[in-house]
Every structure is written in C-alpha cells, then in structure tokens.
TIZATOR-66886 format. One record per residue (C-alpha): x, y, z. Coordinates in steps of 0.02 Angstrom, whole numbers, plus 50000, padded with zeros to 5 digits. Layout:
! TIZATOR-66886
XYZ...
! end
This chain:
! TIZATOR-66886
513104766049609512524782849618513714800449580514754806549726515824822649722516904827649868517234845849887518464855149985517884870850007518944885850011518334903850003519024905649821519714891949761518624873449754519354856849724518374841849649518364825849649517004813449557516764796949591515794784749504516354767849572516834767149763518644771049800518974778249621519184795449549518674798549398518684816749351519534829849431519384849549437520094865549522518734880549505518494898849566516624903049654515534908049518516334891049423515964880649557514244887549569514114884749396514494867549408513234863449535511984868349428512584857849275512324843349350510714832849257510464821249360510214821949584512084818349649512764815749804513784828449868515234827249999516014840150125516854844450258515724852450391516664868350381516454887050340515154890650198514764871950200513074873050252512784886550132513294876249984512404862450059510604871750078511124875749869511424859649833509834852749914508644866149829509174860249661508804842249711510654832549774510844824149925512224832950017513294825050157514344835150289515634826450370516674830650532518304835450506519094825450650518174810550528519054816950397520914818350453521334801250493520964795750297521994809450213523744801250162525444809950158525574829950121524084840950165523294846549990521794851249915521744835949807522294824249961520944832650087519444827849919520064808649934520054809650103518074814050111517824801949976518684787150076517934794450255515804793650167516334776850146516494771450337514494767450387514794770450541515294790150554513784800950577513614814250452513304832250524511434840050476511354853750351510824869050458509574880450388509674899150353508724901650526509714891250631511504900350571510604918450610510274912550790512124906250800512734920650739511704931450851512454918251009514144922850939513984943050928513284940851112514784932351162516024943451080515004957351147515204951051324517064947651288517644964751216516974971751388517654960451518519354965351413519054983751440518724980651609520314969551656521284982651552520364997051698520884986751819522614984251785522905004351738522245005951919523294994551994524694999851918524575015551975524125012952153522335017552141521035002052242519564998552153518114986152206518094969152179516394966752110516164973151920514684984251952515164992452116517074993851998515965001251856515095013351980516575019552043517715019951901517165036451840517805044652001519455035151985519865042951812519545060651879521155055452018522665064451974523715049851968522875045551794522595063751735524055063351569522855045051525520975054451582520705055651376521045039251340520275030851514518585035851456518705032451281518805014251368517235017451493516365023251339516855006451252516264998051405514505006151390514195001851206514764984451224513664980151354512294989051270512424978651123512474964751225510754968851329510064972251115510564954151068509684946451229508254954151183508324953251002508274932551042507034934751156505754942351053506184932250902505814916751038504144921151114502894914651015504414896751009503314883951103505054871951100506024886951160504594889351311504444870651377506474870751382506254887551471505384877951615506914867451665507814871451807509194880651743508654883251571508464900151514507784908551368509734911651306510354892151324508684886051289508784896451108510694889451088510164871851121508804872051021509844879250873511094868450900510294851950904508744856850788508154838750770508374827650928507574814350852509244810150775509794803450948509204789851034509364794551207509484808751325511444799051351511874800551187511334820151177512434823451329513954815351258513744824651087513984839451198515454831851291514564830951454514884811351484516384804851554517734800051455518384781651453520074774051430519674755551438520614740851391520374722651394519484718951587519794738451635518774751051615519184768651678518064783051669518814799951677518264819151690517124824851554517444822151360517254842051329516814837351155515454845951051514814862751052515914874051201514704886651199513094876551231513894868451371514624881451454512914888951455512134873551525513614872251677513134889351727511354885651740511674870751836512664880051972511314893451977509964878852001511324869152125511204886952223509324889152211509044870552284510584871152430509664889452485508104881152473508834864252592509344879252731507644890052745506224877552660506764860652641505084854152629504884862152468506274854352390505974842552232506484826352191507914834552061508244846252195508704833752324509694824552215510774838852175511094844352353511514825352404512754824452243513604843152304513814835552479514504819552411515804823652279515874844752298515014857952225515874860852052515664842152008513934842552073513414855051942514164847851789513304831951828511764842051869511914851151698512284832151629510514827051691509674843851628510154839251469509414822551483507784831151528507804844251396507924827951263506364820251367505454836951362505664839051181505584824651108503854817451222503114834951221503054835351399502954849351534504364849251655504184843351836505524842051978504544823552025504444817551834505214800651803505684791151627504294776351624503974761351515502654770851387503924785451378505164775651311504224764651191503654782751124505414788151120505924771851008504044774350915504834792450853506604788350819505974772950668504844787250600506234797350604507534784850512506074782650419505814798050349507654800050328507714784150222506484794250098
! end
C-alpha cells in the first residue's frame, strides 16, 4: 500500500500522522510552518496526502501536487463523525486517516490559484455590499430615532439623506452623520470596482458567456458558479449539481415513507443565493411578459408562470433557480447555446455519460 499522511492544518502549528498500513499510525510529528514545509519536500518518493478542506488547504494542496503527491481534501462534516473522544490535534489526524478510508465520501477538488482570486474578489463584493447596507440601517435608525421620516426606497433615502443631516434635530451628530454618508459612498464605490474588475477579467471567458445567456444568469453568478464548480464533469447530472448546492429537497424517509421537505440549503450560500435572485428577476420578466405579450413567452417561461400560480411566487423561483442550474450543467458540459424551447434528448445524454468515463478516466491517470 502506498504512503498516506493526514494533516491538520493550523496556521502555526501542523500535526502529522503517517500511515503505512490501513488503520495504523506509524510515525507521528508536531511542526511549525517552515518545518512542515520542509517536510513536504523531504519526501522521496510521490505520497498521498490527506486534509481537511479547510483554510490554507488548498494552498498546501497546489504545493503538494507541484512536487508530485497526490493530495486529498476531505469535508469536514466527513470528517467529524470518525474523530473519537476529546477534540485534539492528534484525534482530528486519525480522524482523516479513518474518514479516506470510507469509498464512498467524495473528496473536495484542489482549487487553483485563479479560482481562490475570483472567490476572494466574490467575497470583498459581498462585504462591500454589507458594510453599506449597515451604514444605511444605522441612517435610518438615527433618523427614526429622532423623529426625522426618510423614504423607504434606498436611493430616493440616499438622495435625501444629505438634507436630513443639515436638520437641526441632528446638528450636535452633523460631524459624525457624514463621516457615515462618506462611508456609504466608498463602499459602494468599491463595490461598482469589483463588478467590473470580474467583468473585464470575464470577457474574453467563452464558459462565463454561454452561462451569461441563461435566463437569470448574469455575468456576477455566472463567474461564482463557474469558480465554484470549475469541473462539472465531476457530476453526473444537472440533479446532482443542484443538490451539491442545496437546491433539492430534503428527504426524511423511512421504511415505505418517503417525505420530501423544503430545500437541503447545503453547499455554497453564496452561489445560491445568487442563483434565487436571478430566478425571481426571470419569474418577473416572464409573469410581465404573460400580462402585455404572452405570445412571446417561451417554453421555460411558461413553465415558471404556471409553477408561481400553482404553489406561489417565492417557491416558484427557487424551483425556477433549481432548473437554471440544471441548464447551466447542460450548457456547459454539451457546449450548447441556451434556448427557452431546448429539451434534454437521447444523443445529449449519451454525450453527457460519453464525457463523464473520459473524465473518471483521466482521473484514474
């Protein structure tokens, strides 16, 4: 059997385990960074290396494979259930050893050095957007407060907050109030910069542009999606994309019963909060369509509007946003352009299972 070495990683200490025969430990080791990278290096011979999918993990795994080991990153909701008594460093290491054993837990993809720039660019976007709608609530209560009323919408309330500060009501806080409208300016400013920093990194992206086409795919979740999943190959469905994103139901089944519940909400939050919202904005598109032109409406469309008037609007656009996905996977992985009228057929799917065995293929190398 080959050499496996489980690592929990830490952001200054790292604790070892190596294991030559399965479910035995045969060397042990505590070491600082610059040891640790050290002992990567040292090794003669290609290993196999274990982790947690965790901070720096994907760094150390992109190390790891440029000097020639195999490296494995493992869920940490895998990991838990195998770790025995006290939570420790040396416990957590035979936990990873004894959760690579199970064949059936899917190992998370090393991202690349690419893929965690776009993610972090997502995630400055985010906490951007966040920073301002707190400076904004905090306006709004100040106003409140002291008996000053203030629009509902946020950019008629951004208009006319700068004559609200001037009110003498406020005028021992005036300093401070636009010290927070000045806040509010740069944060959305750097907001609008990280849009269009992904944008022009994305415009020569054909994957980025045929996701683009979907109904209710932007340029912003079609560049999260894309980063997220980077190799939809490794599923073998549209389903099972949708329920790594926690957009399938959830079951609690037993015996003759099966129940199906509200979404699993599992997966990346971010990616499918983005996808919701651009189902509801394609749910609105197609019910404003059904009232002036409803002769234009496509296929999708109408099956969208007859979902909203069946089970309500909110659970009409998560399952819309549970079929986009499905298309996005069709999209990408058949290289096809999006139509409202396009249907799965026969040949699709015998491509579909045609790439997948290259695929495990090429992963078996």
């Amino acid at each position: 059997m080959h050499k496996q070495i489980a690592v929990d990683l830490a952001k200054s200490v790292y604790q070892v385990a190596e294991s030559v025969r399965a479910g035995q430990v045969s060397q042990r080791k505590r070491l600082n960074r610059e040891a640790f990278r050290r002992y990567i290096q040292a090794q003669a011979e290609p290993v196999e290396w274990l982790m947690e999918a965790c901070g720096t993990a994907h760094y150390w795994g992109r190390f790891a494979q440029s000097l020639g080991h195999r490296v494995i990153l493992l869920h940490a909701r895998y990991v838990k259930p195998y770790r025995r008594r006290n939570k420790t460093d040396r416990n957590d290491c035979d936990a990873i050893l004894e959760a690579a054993r199970c064949a059936g837990t899917h190992p998370v993809p090393v991202k690349s050095h690419e893929q965690q720039q776009l993610q972090q660019l997502h995630g400055l976007r985010e906490a951007w957007k966040k920073s301002r709608t707190q400076r904004i609530n905090l306006l709004r209560g100040i106003f409140r407060e002291m008996g000053i009323e203030a629009p509902a919408a946020t950019a008629a309330f951004l208009r006319a907050a700068h004559e609200r500060v001037e009110r003498p009501e406020v005028a021992a806080l005036r300093g401070q109030l636009q010290i927070v409208l000045a806040e509010i300016n740069l944060y959305e400013q750097c907001r609008v910069e990280c849009e269009q920093q992904l944008q022009r990194w994305h415009a020569d992206d054909a994957i980025v542009r045929k996701l683009d086409e979907v109904s209710g795919i932007g340029v912003l979740t079609a560049s999260a999606l894309k980063t997220a999943v980077g190799q939809p190959e490794r599923f073998a469905s549209g389903r099972q994309l949708s329920a790594w994103l926690g957009m399938t139901p959830r079951e609690f089944s037993s015996g003759d019963r099966r129940k199906l519940g509200h979404i699993s909400r599992q997966g990346n939050t971010y990616v499918r909060t983005l996808l919701i919202h651009g189902a509801r904005a394609a749910l609105l598109a197609a019910q404003h369509c059904q009232a002036k032109t409803p002769q234009r409406l496509t296929r999708l469309q109408r099956w969208a509007v007859a979902t909203a008037a069946r089970i309500g609007h909110n659970k009409a656009a998560v399952a819309l946003a549970n079929k986009l996905v499905r298309i996005c996977w069709a999209v990408w992985c058949h290289e096809r352009r999006f139509s409202g009228e396009w249907q799965s057929s026969r040949p699709a799917r015998r491509r579909a299972r045609v790439i997948r065995r290259q695929f495990s293929r090429g992963c078996g190398e």
